[in-house]
N, C-alpha and C positions, 0 to 999 in steps of 0.2 A: 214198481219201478219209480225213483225218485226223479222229479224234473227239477232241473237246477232254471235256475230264475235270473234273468239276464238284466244287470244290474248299468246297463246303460240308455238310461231314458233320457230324453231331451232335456235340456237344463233352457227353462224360460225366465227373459231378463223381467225384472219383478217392477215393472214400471207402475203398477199402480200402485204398491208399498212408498216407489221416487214422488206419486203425484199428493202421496197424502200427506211425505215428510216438506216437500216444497209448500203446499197449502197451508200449513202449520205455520212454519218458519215466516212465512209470508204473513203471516195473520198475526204471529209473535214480533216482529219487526215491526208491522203497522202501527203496533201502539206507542212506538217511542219516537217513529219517525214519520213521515207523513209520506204514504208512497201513494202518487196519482197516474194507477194507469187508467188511460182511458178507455171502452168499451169496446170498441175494435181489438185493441192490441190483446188486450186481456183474452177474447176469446180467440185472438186468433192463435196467440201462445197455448190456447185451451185444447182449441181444434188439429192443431200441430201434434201436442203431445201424445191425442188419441191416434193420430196417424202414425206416429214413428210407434207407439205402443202397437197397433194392429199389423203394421209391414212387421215389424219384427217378430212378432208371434204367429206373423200368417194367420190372424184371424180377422174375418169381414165382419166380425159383429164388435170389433173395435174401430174399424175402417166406417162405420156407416155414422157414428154418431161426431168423427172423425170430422167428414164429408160435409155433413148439416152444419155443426160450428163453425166450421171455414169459412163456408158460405153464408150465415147469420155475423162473422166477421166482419166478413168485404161489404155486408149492406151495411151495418153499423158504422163503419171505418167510414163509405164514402157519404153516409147522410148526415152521421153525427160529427166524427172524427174531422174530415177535411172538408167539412161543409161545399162539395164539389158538384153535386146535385143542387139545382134549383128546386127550391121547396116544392113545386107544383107537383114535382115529377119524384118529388122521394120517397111516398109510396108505391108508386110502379120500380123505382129503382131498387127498392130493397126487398121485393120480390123476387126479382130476376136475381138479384144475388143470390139469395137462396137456391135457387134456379139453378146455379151454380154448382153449387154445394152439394148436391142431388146428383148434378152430373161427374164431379169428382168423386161419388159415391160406386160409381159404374167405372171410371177408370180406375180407382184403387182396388178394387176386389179384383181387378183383372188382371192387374199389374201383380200382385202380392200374393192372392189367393188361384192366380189362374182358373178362376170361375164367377164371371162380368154379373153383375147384379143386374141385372137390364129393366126390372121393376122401376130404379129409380131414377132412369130417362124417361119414363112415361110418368113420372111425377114432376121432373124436369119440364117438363114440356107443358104440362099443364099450367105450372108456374109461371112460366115463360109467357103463356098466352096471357093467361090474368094481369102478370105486372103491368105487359103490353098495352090490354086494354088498361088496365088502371090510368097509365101513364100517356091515352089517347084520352083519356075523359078528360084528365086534371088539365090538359092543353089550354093556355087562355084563350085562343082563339075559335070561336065554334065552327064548325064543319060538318060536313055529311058524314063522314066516317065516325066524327065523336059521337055522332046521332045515334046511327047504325049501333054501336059498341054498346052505349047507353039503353038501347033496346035489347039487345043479344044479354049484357047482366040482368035484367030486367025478367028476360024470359027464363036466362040461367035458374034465376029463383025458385021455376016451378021447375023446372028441368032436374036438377040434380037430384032433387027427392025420390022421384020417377026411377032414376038411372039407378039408384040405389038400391030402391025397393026389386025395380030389375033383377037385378044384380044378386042382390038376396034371393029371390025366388029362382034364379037358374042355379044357385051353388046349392039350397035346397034339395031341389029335384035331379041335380046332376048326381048328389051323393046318393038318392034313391037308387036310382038307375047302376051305381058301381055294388050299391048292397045287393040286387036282387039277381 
């Protein structure tokens, strides 16, 4: 018996063929005319085009790098771009951007792919606390909490090695335990 072969397959728009002929074009133009975008804008038109490419293909592994450039946008935009952070604070500040970016990471895949990435709220978060403290250290003013913070990275130092090694040794032994 012959099986006839169903010749209607999804027809995907070829955005990253559009991203290499725009890169081109862009790099051909640059040499006779002098085009200045600044680092914000650039990646955020970076970070955009991985997003409209992943919504439309319904794929989360174009949505995730999507998510991070947005968010590495918005910190560049507001530290470099609009000089809107006070120096002190634009390392904390461009943390938490990223923070960001992580967390639009968990709304696109949910929106597009209806299945939430929820990994990268718990990267979010972590981000979040870091810039946090980054941007409680850098404070001109000293205080107990900058103390505090100033302590708590301090013991982070030995801390995460620890969390790590953890971490290793239960994925180790967890995969044991599903072999046997």
């Amino acid at each position: 018996m012959q099986t006839i072969e169903n010749n209607t397959q999804k027809k995907i728009f070829p955005f990253g063929g559009i991203l290499l002929v725009i890169a081109g074009l862009f790099m051909l133009l640059n040499q006779f005319v002098e085009i200045n975008l600044e680092g914000g804008i650039f990646f955020g038109a970076l970070g955009l085009f991985f997003i409209l490419w992943g919504a439309t293909n319904r794929n989360a592994g174009l949505l995730i790098p999507g998510g991070i450039i947005t968010g590495l946008s918005i910190g560049i935009f507001l530290v470099e771009d609009l000089s809107a952070i006070p120096e002190h604070y634009q390392g904390g500040a461009f943390v938490v951007a990223l923070a960001a970016g992580f967390t639009l990471i968990t709304l696109l895949t949910r929106i597009f792919t209806g299945q939430a990435h929820w990994w990268a709220l718990i990267v979010a978060a972590i981000l979040v606390l870091v810039g946090g403290g980054i941007i409680i250290v850098e404070m001109p003013n000293t205080s107990a909490l900058q103390t505090a913070v100033e302590a708590l990275f301090t013991v982070s130092q030995y801390l995460w090695p620890l969390v790590l090694v953890g971490l290793g040794l239960w994925i180790i032994f967890k995969k044991r335990d599903v072999e046997a």
